[in-house]
BAMAR-211755 format. One record per residue (C-alpha): chain; residue number from 1; x, y, z; residue in three letters. Coordinates in pm, whole numbers, padded with zeros to 5 digits. Example, Ala and Ser with C-alpha at 12.3 -4.5 7.8 and 13.67 -1.06 7.14 Angstrom:
! BAMAR-211755
["A" 1 [01230 -00450 00780] "Ala"];
["A" 2 [01367 -00106 00714] "Ser"];
END
This chain:
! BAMAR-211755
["A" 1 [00000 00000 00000] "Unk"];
["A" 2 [00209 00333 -00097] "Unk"];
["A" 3 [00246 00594 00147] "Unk"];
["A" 4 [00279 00951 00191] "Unk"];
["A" 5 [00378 01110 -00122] "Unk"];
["A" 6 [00316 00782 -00306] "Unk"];
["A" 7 [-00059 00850 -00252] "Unk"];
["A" 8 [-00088 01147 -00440] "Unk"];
["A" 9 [00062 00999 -00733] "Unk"];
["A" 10 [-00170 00778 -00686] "Unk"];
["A" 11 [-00451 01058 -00687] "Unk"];
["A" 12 [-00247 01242 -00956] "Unk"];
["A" 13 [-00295 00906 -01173] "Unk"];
["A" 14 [-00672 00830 -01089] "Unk"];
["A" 15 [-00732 01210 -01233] "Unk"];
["A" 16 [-00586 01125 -01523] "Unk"];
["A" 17 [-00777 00816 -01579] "Unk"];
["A" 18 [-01107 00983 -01496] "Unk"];
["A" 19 [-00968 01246 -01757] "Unk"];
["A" 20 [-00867 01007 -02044] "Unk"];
["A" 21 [-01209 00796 -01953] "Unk"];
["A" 22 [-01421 01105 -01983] "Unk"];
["A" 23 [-01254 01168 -02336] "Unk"];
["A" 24 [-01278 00847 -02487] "Unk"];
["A" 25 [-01630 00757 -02407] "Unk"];
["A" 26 [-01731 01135 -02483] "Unk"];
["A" 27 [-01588 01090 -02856] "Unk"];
["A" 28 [-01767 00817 -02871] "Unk"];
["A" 29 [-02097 00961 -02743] "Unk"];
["A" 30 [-02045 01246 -02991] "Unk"];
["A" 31 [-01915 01019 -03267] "Unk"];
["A" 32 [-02226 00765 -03283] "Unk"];
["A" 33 [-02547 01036 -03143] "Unk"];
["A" 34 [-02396 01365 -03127] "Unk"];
["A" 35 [-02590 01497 -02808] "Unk"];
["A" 36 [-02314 01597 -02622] "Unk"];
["A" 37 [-02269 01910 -02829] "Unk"];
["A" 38 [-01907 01939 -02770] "Unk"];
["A" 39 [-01616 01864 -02994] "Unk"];
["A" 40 [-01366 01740 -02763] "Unk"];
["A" 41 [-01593 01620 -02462] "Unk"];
["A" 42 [-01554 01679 -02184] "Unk"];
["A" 43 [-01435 02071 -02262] "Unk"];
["A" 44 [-01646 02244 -02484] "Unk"];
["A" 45 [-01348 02269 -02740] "Unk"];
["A" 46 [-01212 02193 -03084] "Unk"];
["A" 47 [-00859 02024 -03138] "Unk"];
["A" 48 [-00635 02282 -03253] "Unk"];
["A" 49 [-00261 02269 -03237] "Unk"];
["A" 50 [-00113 02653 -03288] "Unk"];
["A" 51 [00067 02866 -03181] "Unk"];
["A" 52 [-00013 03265 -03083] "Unk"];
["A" 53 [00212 03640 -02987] "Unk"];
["A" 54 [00108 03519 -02638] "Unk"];
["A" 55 [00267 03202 -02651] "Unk"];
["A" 56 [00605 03321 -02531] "Unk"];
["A" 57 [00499 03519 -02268] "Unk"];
["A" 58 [00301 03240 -02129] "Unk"];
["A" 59 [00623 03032 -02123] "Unk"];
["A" 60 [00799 03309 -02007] "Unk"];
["A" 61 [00572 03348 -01697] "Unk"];
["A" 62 [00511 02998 -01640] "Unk"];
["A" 63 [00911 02942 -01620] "Unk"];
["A" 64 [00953 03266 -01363] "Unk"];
["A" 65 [00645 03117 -01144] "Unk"];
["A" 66 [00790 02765 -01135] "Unk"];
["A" 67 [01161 02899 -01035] "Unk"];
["A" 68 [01109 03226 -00842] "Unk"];
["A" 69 [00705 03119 -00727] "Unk"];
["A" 70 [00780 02929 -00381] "Unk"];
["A" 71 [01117 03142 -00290] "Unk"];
["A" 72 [00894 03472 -00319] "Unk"];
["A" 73 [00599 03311 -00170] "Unk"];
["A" 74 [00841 03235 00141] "Unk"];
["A" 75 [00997 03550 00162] "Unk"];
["A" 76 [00839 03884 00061] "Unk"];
["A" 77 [00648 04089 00292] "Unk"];
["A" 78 [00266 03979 00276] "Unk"];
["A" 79 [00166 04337 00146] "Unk"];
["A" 80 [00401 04290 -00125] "Unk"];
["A" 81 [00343 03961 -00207] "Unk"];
["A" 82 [-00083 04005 -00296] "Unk"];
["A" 83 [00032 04284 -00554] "Unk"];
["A" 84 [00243 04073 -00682] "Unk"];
["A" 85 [-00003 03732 -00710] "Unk"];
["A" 86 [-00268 03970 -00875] "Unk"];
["A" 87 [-00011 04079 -01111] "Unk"];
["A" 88 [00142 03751 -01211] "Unk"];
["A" 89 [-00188 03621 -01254] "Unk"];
["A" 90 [-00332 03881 -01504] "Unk"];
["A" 91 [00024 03832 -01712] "Unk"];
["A" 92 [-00061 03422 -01669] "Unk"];
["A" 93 [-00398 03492 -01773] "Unk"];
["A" 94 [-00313 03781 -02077] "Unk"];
["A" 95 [-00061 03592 -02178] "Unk"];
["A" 96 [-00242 03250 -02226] "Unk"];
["A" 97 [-00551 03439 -02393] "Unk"];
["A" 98 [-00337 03619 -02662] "Unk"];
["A" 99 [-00184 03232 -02755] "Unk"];
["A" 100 [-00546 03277 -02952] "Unk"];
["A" 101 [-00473 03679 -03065] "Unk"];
["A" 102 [-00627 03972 -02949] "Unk"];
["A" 103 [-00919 03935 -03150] "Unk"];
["A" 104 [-00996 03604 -03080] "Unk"];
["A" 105 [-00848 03548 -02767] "Unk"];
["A" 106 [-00983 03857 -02582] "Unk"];
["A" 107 [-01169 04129 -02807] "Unk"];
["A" 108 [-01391 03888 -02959] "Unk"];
["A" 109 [-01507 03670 -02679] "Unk"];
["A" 110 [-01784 03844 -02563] "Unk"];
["A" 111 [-01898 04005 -02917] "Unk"];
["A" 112 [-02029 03628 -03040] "Unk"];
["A" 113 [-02395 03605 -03093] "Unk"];
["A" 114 [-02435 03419 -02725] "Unk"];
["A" 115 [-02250 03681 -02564] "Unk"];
["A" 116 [-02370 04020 -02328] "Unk"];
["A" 117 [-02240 04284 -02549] "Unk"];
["A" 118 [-02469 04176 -02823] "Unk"];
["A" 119 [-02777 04332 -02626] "Unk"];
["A" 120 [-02602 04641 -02525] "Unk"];
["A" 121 [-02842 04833 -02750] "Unk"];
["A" 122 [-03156 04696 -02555] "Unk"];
["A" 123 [-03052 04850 -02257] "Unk"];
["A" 124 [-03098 05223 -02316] "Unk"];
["A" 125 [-03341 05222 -02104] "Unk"];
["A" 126 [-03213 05015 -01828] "Unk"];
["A" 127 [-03549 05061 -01583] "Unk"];
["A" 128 [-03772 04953 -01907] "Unk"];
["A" 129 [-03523 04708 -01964] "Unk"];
["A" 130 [-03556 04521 -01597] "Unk"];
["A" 131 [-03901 04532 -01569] "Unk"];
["A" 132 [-03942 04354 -01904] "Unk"];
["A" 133 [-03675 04106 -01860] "Unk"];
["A" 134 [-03830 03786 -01789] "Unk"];
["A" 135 [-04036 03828 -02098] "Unk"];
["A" 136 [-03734 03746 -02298] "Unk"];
["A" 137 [-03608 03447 -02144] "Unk"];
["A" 138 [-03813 03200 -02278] "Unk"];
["A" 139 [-03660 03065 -02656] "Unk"];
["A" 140 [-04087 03123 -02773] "Unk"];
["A" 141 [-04091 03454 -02641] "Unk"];
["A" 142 [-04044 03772 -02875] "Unk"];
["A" 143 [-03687 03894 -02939] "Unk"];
["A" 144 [-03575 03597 -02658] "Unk"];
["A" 145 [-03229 03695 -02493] "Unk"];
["A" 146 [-02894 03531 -02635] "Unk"];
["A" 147 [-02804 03205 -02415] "Unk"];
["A" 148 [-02577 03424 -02150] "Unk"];
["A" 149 [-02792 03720 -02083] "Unk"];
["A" 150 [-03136 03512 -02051] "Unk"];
["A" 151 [-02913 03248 -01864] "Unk"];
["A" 152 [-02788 03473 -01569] "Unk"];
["A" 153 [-02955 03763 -01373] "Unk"];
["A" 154 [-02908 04135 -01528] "Unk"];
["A" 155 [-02649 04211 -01324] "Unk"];
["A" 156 [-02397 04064 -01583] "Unk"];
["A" 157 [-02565 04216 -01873] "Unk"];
["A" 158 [-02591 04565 -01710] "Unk"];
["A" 159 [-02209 04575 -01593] "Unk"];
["A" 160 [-02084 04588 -01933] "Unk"];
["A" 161 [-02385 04843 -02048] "Unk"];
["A" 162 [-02239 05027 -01766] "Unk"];
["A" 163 [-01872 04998 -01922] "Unk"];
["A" 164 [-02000 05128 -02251] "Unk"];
["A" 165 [-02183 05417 -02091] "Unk"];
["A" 166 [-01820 05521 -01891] "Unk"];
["A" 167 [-01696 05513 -02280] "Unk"];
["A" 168 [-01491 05168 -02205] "Unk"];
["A" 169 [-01681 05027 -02523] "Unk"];
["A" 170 [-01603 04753 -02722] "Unk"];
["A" 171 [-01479 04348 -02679] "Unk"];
["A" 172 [-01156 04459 -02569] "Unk"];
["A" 173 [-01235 04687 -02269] "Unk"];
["A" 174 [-01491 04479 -02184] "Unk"];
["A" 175 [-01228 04116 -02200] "Unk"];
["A" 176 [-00953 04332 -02004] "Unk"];
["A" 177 [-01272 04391 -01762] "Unk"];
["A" 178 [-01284 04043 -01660] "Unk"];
["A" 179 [-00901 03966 -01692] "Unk"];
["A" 180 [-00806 04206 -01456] "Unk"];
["A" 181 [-01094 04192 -01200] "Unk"];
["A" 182 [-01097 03814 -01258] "Unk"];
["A" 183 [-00685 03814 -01196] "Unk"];
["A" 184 [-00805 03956 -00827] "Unk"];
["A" 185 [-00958 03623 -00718] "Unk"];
["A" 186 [-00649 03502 -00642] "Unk"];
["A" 187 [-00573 03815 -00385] "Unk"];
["A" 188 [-00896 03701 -00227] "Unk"];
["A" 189 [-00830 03345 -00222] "Unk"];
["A" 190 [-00504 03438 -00047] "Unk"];
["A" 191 [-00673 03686 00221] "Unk"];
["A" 192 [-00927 03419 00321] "Unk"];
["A" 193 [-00702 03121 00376] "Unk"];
["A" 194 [-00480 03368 00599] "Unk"];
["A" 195 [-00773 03469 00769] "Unk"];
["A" 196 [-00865 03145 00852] "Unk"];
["A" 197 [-00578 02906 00843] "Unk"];
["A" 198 [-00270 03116 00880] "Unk"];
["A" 199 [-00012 03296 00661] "Unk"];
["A" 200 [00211 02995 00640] "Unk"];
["A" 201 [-00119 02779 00441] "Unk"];
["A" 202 [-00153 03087 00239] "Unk"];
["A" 203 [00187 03097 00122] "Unk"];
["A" 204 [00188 02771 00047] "Unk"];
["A" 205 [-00073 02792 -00174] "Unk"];
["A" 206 [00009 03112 -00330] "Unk"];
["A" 207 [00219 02980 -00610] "Unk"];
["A" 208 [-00043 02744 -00726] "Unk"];
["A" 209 [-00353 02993 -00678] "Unk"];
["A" 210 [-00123 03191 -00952] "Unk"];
["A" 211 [-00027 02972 -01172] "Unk"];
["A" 212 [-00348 02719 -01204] "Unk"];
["A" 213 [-00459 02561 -01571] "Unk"];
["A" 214 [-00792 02782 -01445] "Unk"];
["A" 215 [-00648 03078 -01614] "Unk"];
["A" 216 [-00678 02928 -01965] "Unk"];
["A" 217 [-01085 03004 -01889] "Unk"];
["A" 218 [-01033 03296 -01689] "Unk"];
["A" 219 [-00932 03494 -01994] "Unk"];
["A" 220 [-01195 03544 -02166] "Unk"];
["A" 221 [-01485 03492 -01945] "Unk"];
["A" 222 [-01724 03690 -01780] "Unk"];
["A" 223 [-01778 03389 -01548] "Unk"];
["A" 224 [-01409 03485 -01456] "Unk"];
["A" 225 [-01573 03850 -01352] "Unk"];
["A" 226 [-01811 03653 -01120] "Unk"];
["A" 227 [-01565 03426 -00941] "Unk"];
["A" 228 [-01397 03746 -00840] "Unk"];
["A" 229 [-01672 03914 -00690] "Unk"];
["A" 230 [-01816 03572 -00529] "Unk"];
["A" 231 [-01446 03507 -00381] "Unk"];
["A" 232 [-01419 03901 -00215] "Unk"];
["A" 233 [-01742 03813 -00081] "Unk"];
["A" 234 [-01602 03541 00125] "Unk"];
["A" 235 [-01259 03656 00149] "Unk"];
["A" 236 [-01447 03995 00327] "Unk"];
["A" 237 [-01654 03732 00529] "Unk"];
["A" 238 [-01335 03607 00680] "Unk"];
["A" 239 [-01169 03924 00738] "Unk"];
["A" 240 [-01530 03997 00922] "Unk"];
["A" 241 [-01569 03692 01153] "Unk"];
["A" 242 [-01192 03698 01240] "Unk"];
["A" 243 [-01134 04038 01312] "Unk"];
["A" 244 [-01482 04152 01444] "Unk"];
["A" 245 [-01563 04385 01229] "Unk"];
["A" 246 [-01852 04590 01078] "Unk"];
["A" 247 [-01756 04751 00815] "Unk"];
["A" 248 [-01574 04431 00635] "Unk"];
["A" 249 [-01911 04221 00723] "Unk"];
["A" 250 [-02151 04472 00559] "Unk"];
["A" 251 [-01931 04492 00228] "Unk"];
["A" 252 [-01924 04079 00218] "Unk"];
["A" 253 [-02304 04083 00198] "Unk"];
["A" 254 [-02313 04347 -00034] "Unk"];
["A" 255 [-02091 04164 -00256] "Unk"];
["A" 256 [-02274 03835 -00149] "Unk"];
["A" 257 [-02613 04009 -00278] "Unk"];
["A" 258 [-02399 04104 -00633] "Unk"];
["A" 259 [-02292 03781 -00717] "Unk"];
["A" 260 [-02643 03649 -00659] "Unk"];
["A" 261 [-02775 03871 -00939] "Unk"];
["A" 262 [-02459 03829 -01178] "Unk"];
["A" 263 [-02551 03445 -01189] "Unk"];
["A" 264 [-02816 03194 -01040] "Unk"];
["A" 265 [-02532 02971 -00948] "Unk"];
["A" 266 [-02374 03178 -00729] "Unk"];
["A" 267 [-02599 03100 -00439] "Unk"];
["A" 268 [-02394 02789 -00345] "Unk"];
["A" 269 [-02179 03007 -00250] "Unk"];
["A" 270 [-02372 03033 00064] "Unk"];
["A" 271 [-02147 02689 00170] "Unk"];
["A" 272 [-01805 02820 00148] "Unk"];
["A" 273 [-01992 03131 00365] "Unk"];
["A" 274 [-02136 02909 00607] "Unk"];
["A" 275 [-01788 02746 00640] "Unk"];
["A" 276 [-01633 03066 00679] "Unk"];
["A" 277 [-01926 03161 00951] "Unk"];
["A" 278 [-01823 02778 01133] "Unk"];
["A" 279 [-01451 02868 01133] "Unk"];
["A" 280 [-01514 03199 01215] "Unk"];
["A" 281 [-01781 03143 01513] "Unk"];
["A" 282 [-01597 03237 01811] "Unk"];
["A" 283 [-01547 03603 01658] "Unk"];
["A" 284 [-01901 03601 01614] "Unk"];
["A" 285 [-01983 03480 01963] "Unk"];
["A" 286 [-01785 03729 02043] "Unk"];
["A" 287 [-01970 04042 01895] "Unk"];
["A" 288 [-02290 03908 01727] "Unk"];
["A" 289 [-02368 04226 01614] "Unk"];
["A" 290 [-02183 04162 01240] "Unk"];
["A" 291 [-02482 03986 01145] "Unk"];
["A" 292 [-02649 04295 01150] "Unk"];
["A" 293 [-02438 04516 00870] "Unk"];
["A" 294 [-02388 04157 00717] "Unk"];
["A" 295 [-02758 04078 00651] "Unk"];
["A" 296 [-02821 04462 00580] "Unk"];
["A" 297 [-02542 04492 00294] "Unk"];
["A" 298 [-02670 04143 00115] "Unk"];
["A" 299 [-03062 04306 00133] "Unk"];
["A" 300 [-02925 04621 -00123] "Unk"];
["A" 301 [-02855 04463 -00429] "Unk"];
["A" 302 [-03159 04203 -00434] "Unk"];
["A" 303 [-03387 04521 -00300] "Unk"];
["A" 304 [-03272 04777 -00539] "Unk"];
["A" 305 [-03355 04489 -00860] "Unk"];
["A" 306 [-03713 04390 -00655] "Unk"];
["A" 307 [-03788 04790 -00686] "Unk"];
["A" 308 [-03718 04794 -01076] "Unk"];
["A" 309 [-03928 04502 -01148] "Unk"];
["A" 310 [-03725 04220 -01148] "Unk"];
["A" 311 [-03833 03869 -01063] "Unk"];
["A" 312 [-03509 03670 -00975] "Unk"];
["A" 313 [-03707 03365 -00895] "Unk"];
["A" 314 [-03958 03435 -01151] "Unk"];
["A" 315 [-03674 03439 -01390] "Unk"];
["A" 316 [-03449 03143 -01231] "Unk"];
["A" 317 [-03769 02974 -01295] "Unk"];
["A" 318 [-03818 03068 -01648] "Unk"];
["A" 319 [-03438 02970 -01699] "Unk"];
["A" 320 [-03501 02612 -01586] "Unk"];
["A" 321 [-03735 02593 -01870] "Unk"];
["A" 322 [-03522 02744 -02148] "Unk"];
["A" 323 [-03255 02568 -02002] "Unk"];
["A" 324 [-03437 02217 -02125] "Unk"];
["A" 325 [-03577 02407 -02461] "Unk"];
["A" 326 [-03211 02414 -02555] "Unk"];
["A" 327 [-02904 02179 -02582] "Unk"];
["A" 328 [-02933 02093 -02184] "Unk"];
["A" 329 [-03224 01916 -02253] "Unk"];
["A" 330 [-03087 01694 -02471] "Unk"];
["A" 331 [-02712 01634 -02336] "Unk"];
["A" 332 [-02711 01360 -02133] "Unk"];
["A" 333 [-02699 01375 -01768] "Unk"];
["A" 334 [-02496 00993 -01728] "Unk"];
["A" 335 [-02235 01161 -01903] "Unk"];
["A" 336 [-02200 01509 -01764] "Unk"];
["A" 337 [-02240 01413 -01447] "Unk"];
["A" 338 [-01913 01253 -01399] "Unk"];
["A" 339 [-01749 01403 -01708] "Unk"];
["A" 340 [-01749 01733 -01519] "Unk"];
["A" 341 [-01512 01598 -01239] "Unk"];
["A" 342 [-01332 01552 -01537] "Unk"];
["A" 343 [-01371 01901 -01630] "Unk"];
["A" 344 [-01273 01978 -01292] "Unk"];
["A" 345 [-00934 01832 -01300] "Unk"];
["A" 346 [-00822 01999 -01628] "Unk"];
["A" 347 [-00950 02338 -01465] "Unk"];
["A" 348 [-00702 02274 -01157] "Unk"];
["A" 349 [-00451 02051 -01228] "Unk"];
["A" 350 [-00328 01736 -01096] "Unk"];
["A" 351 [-00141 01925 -00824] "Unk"];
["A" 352 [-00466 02009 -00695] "Unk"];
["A" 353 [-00595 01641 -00710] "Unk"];
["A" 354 [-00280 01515 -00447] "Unk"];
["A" 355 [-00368 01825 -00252] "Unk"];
["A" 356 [-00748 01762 -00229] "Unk"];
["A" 357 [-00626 01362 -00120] "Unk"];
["A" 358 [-00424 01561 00218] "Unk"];
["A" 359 [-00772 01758 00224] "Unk"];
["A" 360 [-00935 01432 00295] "Unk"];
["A" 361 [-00645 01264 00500] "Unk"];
["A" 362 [-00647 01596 00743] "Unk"];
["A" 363 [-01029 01540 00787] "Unk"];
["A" 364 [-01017 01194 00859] "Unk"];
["A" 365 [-00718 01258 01121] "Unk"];
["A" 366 [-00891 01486 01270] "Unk"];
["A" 367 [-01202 01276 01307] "Unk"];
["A" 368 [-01004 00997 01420] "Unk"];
["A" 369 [-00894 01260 01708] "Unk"];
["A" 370 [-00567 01301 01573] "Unk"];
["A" 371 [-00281 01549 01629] "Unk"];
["A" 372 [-00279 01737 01355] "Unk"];
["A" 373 [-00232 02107 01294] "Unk"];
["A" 374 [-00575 02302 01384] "Unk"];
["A" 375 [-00477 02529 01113] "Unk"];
["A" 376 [-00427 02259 00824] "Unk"];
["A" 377 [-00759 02103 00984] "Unk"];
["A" 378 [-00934 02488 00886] "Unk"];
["A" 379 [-00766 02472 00564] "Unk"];
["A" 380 [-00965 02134 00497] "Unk"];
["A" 381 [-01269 02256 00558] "Unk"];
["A" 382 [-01313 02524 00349] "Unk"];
["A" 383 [-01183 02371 00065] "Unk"];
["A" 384 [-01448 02074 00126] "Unk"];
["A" 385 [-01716 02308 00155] "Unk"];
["A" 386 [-01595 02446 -00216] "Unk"];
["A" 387 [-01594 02080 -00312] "Unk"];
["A" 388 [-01937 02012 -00179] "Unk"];
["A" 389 [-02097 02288 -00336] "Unk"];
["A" 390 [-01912 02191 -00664] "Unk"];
["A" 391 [-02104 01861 -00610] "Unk"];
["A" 392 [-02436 01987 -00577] "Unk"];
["A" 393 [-02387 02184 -00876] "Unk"];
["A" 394 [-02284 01829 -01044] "Unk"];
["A" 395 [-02563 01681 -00903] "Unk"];
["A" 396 [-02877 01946 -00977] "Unk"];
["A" 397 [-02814 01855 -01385] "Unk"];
["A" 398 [-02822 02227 -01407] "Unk"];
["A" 399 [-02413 02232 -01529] "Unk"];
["A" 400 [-02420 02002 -01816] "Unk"];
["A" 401 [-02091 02055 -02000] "Unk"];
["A" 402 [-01898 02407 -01997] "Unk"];
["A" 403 [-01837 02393 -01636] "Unk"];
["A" 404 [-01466 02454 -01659] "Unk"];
["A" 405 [-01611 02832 -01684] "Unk"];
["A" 406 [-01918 02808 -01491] "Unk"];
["A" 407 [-01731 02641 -01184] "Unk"];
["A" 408 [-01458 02873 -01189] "Unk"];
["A" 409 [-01648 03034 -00856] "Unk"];
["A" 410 [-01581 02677 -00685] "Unk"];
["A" 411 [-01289 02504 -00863] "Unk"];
["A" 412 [-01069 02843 -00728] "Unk"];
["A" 413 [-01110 02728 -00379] "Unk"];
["A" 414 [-01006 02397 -00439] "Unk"];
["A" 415 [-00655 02545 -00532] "Unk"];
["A" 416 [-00556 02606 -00154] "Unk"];
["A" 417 [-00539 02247 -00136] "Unk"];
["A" 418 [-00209 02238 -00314] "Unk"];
["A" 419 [-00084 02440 00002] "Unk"];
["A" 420 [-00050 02079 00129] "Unk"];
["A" 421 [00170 01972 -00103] "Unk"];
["A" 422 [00473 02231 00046] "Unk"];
["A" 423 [00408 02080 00417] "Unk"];
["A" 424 [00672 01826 00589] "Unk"];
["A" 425 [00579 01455 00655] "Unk"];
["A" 426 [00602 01536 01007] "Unk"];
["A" 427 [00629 01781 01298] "Unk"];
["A" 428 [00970 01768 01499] "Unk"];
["A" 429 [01266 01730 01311] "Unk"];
["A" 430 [01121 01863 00964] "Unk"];
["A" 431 [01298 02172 00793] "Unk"];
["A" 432 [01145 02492 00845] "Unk"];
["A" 433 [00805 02582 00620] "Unk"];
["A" 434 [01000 02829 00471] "Unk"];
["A" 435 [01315 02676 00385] "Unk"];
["A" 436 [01117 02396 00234] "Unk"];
["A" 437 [00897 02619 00034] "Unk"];
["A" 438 [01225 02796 -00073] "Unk"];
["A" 439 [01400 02488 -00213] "Unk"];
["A" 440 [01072 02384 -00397] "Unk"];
["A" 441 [00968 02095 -00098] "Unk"];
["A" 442 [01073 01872 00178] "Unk"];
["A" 443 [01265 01558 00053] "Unk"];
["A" 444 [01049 01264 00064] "Unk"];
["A" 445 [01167 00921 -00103] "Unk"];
["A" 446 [00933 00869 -00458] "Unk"];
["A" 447 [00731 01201 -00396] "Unk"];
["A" 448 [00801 01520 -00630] "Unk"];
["A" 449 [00882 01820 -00453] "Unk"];
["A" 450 [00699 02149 -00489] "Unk"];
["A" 451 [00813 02283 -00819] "Unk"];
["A" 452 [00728 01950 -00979] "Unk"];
["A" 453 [00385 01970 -00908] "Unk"];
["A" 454 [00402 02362 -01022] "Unk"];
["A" 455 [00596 02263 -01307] "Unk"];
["A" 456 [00282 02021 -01400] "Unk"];
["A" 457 [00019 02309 -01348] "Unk"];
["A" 458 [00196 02504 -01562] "Unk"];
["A" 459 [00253 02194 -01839] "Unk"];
["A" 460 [-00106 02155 -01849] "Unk"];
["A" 461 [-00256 02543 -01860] "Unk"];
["A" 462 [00017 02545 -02231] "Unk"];
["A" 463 [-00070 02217 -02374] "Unk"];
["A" 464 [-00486 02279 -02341] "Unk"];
["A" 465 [-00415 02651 -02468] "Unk"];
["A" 466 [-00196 02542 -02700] "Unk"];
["A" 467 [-00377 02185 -02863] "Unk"];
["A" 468 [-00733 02306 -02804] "Unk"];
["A" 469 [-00921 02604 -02934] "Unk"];
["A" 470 [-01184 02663 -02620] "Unk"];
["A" 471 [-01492 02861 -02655] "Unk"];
["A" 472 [-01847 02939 -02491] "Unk"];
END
């Protein structure tokens, strides 16, 4: 029975079998009935080997991460080191978008028939244009929405009429929108698992939150636009519940309220909150009052839509129904539902399938009453509450294919996982977190150290770029 590092090869290996699995029987699917509605099942992608301007400057950063990643991680200042995450990952993220070109890769993503800036024009009157929403939603009704807009609350739509009103108008302003704000995700990711689970997890983890195969559908998605605002909203939660206070708690539920009106999905959310909340309870023993500017910010957003006539379960409602009208009705839900995991794995990496096995072996330690770290143990259980939620989405029949963009708001919290990976085999006699971090992992016999697992993120994020043409 292997042991210790030998296990997550062993995980590592079982992703890649669910992986090649989930491609072999897809072709097939799509080969013989063609219902899955996706070229290269499971990723809603064609095969196509190129090359792009960004392709060096993905290389570029992916080398730089690998080397320079854990010794920074370790070593600069935590103030320094979030500018620098959110700056690495919007090159990672540029960079592996313009492999495609500027046109393709980030100006024309959201210009395609499906996509929000196609309805910019119906939104001159934005009051008119909320009250009469839900009458578009429906593929019968008159002028029906494109698939995005009638498949998420206004909230998307109107933040890119709101760009074009500023004068930011256009594909490109509106693709450097959601590279840059998506890019921040990380810096929330970061600020949470600090919150909770202590600088030295967050460290640990920074390198891979930067540097994870997620980027190749953070740039261009809106859906990388939501994860952002969904991961501030929990990232503020923390800061809240940890440090008692007010003003952080009412901005979490006003961001909490956003992301429920950028996209229907977005309510699981409410899992990695009430984790937070769990981890977070004796701050909240402590001055229960938070609740107060917590529940009062996430009551704004869903209010101020209410007043100007929109229905969000009216329209959630309506969705359902389009939702089978269309292609979901008809992919099948034997496949998808376990050719998302699959999905899953290509959006974060094998790194993050060894580091979600430790997830599981810190749980069951501490269950067993164990000695483990209290901090690792925190760790765990937010990232199981990102996996749960992830499941349920699986589960409703609701995510049918194209979840490596639609999960982004879940599959990102999986990512802290990999700060696992960088911690010794044992308390005691072990090298120092940072030293080990530094040299790219603790020696252990037949496991790879830290910039091997980096060094397979990274191998992953270029070959998909680089062998598949994605879209949505």
């Amino acid at each position: 029975m292997p042991r210790g590092p030998g296990r997550d090869l062993c995980a590592a290996g079982a992703a890649v079998l669910l992986v090649t699995t989930a491609v072999l029987v897809g072709r097939h699917i799509q080969g013989t009935s063609r219902t899955l509605f996706a070229d290269w099942p499971p990723l809603l992608a064609s095969w196509n080997p190129h090359l792009g301007p960004g392709t060096p400057a993905a290389v570029l950063v992916a080398i730089a991460t690998v080397a320079y990643g854990p010794v920074l991680a370790a070593r600069l200042p935590w103030r320094a080191l979030l500018p620098l995450t959110w700056g690495t990952a919007t090159a990672w993220t540029c960079s592996l978008a313009l492999v495609d070109g500027w046109q393709r890769g980030i100006a024309g993503r959201l210009t395609t028939p499906h996509e929000y800036l196609q309805v910019i024009d119906r939104f001159h009157d934005i009051p008119a244009a909320l009250r009469g929403f839900t009458r578009h939603i429906l593929l019968g009704s008159p002028d029906h929405w494109p698939a995005h807009i009638a498949g998420h609350p206004p909230a998307a739509t109107l933040t890119f009429v709101l760009l074009d009103r500023i004068g930011l108008r256009g594909g490109g302003w509106a693709g450097m929108w959601c590279i840059t704000v998506g890019a921040t995700a990380c810096v929330a990711v970061l600020v949470a698992v600090r919150a909770l689970a202590g600088e030295r997890l967050a460290r640990g983890a920074a390198p891979f939150v930067v540097l994870a195969p997620a980027a190749v559908w953070m740039g261009t998605s809106a859906d990388a636009y939501f994860a952002a605002v969904a991961a501030w909203a929990v990232a503020l939660l923390a800061l809240a519940v940890t440090g008692r206070s007010p003003w952080w708690a009412g901005a979490s539920g006003l961001l909490f309220g956003l992301a429920c009106y950028l996209s229907y999905g977005l309510t699981l959310v409410a899992l990695i909150a009430a984790a937070v909340m769990v981890l977070g309870r004796h701050g909240i023993r402590g001055r229960p009052a938070l609740l107060v500017p917590l529940l009062a910010g996430l009551a704004v957003v869903p209010t101020a839509f209410t007043l100007a006539g929109f229905d969000w379960w009216e329209a959630y409602r309506l969705l359902v129904t389009r939702y089978h009208q269309g292609v979901g009705g008809i992919r099948p839900y034997g496949y998808w539902v376990w050719a998302n995991l699959a999905c899953t794995v290509l959006v974060t990496g094998l790194a993050t399938a060894a580091g979600l096995r430790r997830t599981g072996a810190v749980l069951l330690r501490r269950r067993r009453g164990g000695t483990g770290q209290a901090a690792e143990a925190r760790l765990a259980l937010l990232v199981s509450a990102a996996l749960i939620a992830l499941l349920i989405a699986d589960l409703s029949g609701m995510s049918k294919a194209e979840t490596e963009r639609i999960w982004l708001p879940f599959t990102l919290w999986l990512l802290p996982a990999c700060a696992f990976l960088t911690l010794p085999r044992a308390s005691g006699s072990s090298p120092k977190f940072s030293t080990l971090l530094e040299q790219g992992g603790p020696p252990r016999a037949g496991g790879p150290p830290v910039r091997a697992w980096l060094t397979a993120q990274a191998l992953l994020a270029l070959l998909l770029n680089h062998l598949l043409l994605t879209r949505w």
